[in-house]
C-alpha positions, 0 to 999 in steps of 0.5 A, spaced: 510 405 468 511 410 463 509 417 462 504 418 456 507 424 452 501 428 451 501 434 447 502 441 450 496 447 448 501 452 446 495 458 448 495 456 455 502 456 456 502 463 452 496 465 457 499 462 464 505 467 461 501 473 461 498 472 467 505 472 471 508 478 468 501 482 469 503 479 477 510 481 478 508 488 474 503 488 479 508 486 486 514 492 482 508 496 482 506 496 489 514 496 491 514 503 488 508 506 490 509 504 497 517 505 496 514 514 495 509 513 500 514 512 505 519 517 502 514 523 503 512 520 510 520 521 511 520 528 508 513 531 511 517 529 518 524 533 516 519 539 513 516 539 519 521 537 524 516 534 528 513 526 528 505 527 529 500 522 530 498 522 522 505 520 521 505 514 525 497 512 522 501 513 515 507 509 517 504 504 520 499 503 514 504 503 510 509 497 514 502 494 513 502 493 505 508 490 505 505 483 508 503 478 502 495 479 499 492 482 506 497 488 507 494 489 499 487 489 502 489 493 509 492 498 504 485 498 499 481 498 505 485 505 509 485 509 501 477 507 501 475 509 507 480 515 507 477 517 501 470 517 505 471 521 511 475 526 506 468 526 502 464 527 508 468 531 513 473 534 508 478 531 512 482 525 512 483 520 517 490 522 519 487 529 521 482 528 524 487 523 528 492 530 528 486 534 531 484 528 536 491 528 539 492 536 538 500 536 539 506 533 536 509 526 539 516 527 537 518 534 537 
């Protein structure tokens, strides 16, 4: 009927820690990267003073990441394959996306 006091292993108690301050700085981390990703659409879109296709694809992409684990992996899966085609093709995909549409959306 009563609980039976067990001893605590102070390591694992001290690794759990750890293991959640890595987590949140990780979670901080992808706020803030995020947070300037977003900020430099914006500012390409006041430069230029036009919405094109790559800024959507970028915020999109961006909205995307937000999405607890699989906005994580959506993010990985465009930088990886951005870094690719960026190898191969010397463009990335929001230029190639760009020069497919060949004109501003918003303008």
């Amino acid at each position: 009927m009563f609980l039976k006091p067990t001893l605590v292993d102070f390591k694992s108690v001290q690794a759990d820690n750890q293991y959640v301050k890595v987590k949140n700085l990780g979670k901080t981390i992808g706020k803030i990267s995020t947070g300037i990703d977003a900020a430099f659409i914006v500012g390409d879109v006041l430069i230029n003073s036009n919405i094109s296709a790559s800024h959507i694809l970028d915020a999109a992409i961006t909205g995307a990441t937000f999405i607890p684990v699989v906005g994580g992996l959506i993010g990985i899966g465009y930088l990886v394959a951005n870094l690719v085609t960026q190898g191969i093709t010397g463009n990335s995909i929001g230029d190639h996306l760009g020069n497919a549409v060949s004109r501003p959306i918003v303008d």
